[in-house]
N, C-alpha and C positions, 0 to 999 in steps of 0.2 A: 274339636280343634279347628275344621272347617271354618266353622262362621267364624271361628273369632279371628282368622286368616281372611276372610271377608272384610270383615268389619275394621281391620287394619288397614285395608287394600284403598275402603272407602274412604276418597280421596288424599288419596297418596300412590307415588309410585314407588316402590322399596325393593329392595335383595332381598334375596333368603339370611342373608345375615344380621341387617336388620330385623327382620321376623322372628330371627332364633335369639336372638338378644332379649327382645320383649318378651315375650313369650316364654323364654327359660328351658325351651327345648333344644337337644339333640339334633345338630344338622342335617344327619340323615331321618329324623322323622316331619323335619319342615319340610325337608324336599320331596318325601312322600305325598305329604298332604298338597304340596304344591302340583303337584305331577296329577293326580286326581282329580282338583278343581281345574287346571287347563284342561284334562283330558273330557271332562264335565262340560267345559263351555265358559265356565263360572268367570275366568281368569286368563289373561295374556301376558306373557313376553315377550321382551325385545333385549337384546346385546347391545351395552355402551360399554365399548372396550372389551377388556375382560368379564364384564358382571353380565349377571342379568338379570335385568327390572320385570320386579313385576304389578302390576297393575289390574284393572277388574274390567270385566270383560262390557260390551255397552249391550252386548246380548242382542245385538241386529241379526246374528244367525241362527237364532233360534226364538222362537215366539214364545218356551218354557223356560228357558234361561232369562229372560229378559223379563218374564211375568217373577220367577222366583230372586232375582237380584232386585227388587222394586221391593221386594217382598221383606226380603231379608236384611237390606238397607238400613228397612225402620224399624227392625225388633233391636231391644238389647241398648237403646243408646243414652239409657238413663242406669245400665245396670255398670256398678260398682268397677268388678272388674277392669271390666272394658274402658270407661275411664280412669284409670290406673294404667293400662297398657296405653292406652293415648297420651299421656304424661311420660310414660319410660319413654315412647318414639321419641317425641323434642329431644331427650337426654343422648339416643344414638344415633340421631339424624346432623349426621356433619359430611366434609367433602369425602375425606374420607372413610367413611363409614365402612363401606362396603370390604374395603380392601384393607382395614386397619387387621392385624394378628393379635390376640388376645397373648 
């Protein structure tokens, strides 16, 4: 679930609710795996408003983070999946995205 929290990240900035929408998981297991890849290096936030965005990290603090997001950037971006989650984004990427209630 990592990468493919990666591979969403790559080039895009999104909420965890965004994330759990595509992806079809459980809140608290997005924010698990988000909590991990920040704590990792891998990934950043930032607060706009209430939300928070998160985005992929450019890895300047670390010479292994920066070698393995280079890395990992380029697996996977022909596989199935993964375009399929790149098509759901468009569908729940709008203003209010983040703060809409199911």
């Amino acid at each position: 679930m990592p990468l493919r929290i990666i591979k969403l990240l790559q080039g895009h900035r999104l909420c965890a609710r965004e994330m759990q929408r595509v992806l079809g998981l459980a809140q608290p297991t997005v924010s698990s795996h988000l909590k991990i890849l920040e704590h990792a290096g891998f990934i950043e936030k930032e607060r706009q408003g209430n939300r928070m965005i998160f985005s992929l990290s450019d890895g300047s603090h670390s010479v292994y983070v920066e070698t393995m997001l280079v890395e990992l950037c380029q697996w996977l971006d022909d596989d199935e999946l993964l375009i399929n989650m790149r098509r759901s984004l468009a569908e729940v990427t709008t203003p209010l995205r983040c703060s809409e209630k199911n």
